[in-house]
C-alpha positions in Angstrom: -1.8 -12.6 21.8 -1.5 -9.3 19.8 -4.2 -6.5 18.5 -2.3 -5.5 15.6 -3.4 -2.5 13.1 -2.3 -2.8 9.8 -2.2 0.7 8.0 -2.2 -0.2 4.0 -1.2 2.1 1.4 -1.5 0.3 -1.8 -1.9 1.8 -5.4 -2.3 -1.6 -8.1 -3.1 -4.0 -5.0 0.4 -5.4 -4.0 0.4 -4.3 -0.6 -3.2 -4.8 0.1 -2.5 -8.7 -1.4 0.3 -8.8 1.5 -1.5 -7.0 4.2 -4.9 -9.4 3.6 -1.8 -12.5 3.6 -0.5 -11.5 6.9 -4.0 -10.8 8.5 -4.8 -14.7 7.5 -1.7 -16.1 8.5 -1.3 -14.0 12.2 -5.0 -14.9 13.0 -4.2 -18.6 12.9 -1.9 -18.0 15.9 -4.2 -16.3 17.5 -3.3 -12.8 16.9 -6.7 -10.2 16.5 -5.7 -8.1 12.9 -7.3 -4.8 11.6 -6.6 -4.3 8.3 -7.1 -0.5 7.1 -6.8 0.2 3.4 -8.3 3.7 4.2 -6.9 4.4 7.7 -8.2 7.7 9.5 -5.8 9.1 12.4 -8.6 8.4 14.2 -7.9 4.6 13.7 -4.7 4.9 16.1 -6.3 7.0 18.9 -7.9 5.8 21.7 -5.9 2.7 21.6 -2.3 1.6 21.7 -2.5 -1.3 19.4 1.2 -2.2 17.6 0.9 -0.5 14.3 2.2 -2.8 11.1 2.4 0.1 8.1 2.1 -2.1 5.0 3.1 0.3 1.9 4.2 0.7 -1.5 6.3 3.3 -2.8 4.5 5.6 -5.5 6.6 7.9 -7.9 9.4 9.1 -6.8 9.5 7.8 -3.4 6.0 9.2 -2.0 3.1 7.8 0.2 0.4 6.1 -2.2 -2.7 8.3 -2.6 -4.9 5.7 -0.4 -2.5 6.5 3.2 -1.7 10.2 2.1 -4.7 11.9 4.2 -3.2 9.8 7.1 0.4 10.6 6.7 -0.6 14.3 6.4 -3.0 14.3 9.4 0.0 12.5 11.4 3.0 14.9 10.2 0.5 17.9 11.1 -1.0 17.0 13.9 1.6 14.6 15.2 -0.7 13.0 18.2 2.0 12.0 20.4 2.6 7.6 20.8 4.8 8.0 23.4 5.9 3.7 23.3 3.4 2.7 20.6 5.1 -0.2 18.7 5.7 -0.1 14.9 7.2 -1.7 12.4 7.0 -1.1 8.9 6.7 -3.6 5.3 7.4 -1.2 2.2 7.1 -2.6 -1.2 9.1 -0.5 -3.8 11.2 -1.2 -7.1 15.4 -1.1 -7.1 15.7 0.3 -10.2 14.2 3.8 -9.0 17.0 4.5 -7.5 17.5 6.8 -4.5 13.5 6.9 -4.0 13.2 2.6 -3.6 11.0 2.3 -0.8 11.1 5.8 0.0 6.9 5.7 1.1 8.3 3.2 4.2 10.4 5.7 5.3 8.1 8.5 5.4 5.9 6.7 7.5 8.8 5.4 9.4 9.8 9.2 10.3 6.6 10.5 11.0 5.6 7.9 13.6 8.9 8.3 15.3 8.4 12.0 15.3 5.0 11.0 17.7 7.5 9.2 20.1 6.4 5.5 19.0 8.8 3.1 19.2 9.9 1.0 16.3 10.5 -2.9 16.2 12.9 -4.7 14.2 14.1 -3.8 10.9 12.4 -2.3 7.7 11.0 -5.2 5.4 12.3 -3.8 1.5 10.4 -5.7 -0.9 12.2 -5.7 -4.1 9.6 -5.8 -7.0 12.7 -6.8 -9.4 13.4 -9.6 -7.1 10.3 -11.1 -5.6 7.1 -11.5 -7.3 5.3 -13.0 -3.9 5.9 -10.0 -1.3 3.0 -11.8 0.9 5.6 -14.6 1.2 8.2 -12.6 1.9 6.4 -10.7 4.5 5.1 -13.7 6.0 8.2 -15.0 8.2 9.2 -11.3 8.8 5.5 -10.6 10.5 5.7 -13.8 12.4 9.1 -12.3 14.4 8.2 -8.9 14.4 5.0 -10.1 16.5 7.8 -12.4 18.4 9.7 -9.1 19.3 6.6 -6.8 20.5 
């Protein structure tokens, strides 16, 4: 079973609603699950715990105001994750355009610029689409952990 680190970035609650879903639901298989709403850099060193970034999209396009002092740290100081699994939930809204879920792929670019290695796909969470992101999330957490 897993350590997982789940990095939140959540402005009206959204993400931390699917992040606190997924911690529930992977801890009934067994899985140990940190949930960080206020995540240091400090809170991926000293470990190599899979990283699940759990975000929504602020703006236009940027890293919520909660996981900004951690995206900053990371881009600056870029501690090197040579292997460290990620993967990456973004919750964002279609009709923005070119910026939809442009927070997830912020993060998804600075970890890869620390040499982590990214697993699976990107899970978009359409706000026009879905009103339930947790139960979106839910199925695509359960393979992502399949895939570590």
């Amino acid at each position: 079973m897993a350590s997982i680190r789940i990095l939140v970035g959540s402005v009206y609650g959204g993400a931390l609603l699917t992040a606190r879903s997924l911690k529930k639901n992977l801890e009934r298989e067994g899985h140990q699950i940190i949930v960080l709403e206020n995540p240091e850099l400090e809170d991926i060193s000293g470990n190599d715990d899979p990283v699940l970034i759990c975000t929504s999209t602020t703006g236009q396009g940027e890293v919520p105001p909660n996981l900004l002092p951690f995206y900053l740290r990371l881009r600056e100081e870029l501690p090197q994750q040579p292997g460290r699994p990620f993967g990456v939930i973004v919750l964002g809204d279609s009709s923005y355009g070119d910026t939809f879920c442009g927070a997830g792929e912020l993060m998804e670019e600075a970890f890869y610029e620390t040499s982590a290695r990214k697993v699976g796909d990107t899970l978009r969470i359409d706000a026009l689409e879905t009103t339930e992101p947790e139960a979106e999330a839910g199925p695509w957490a359960r393979q992502w952990v399949k895939d570590l």
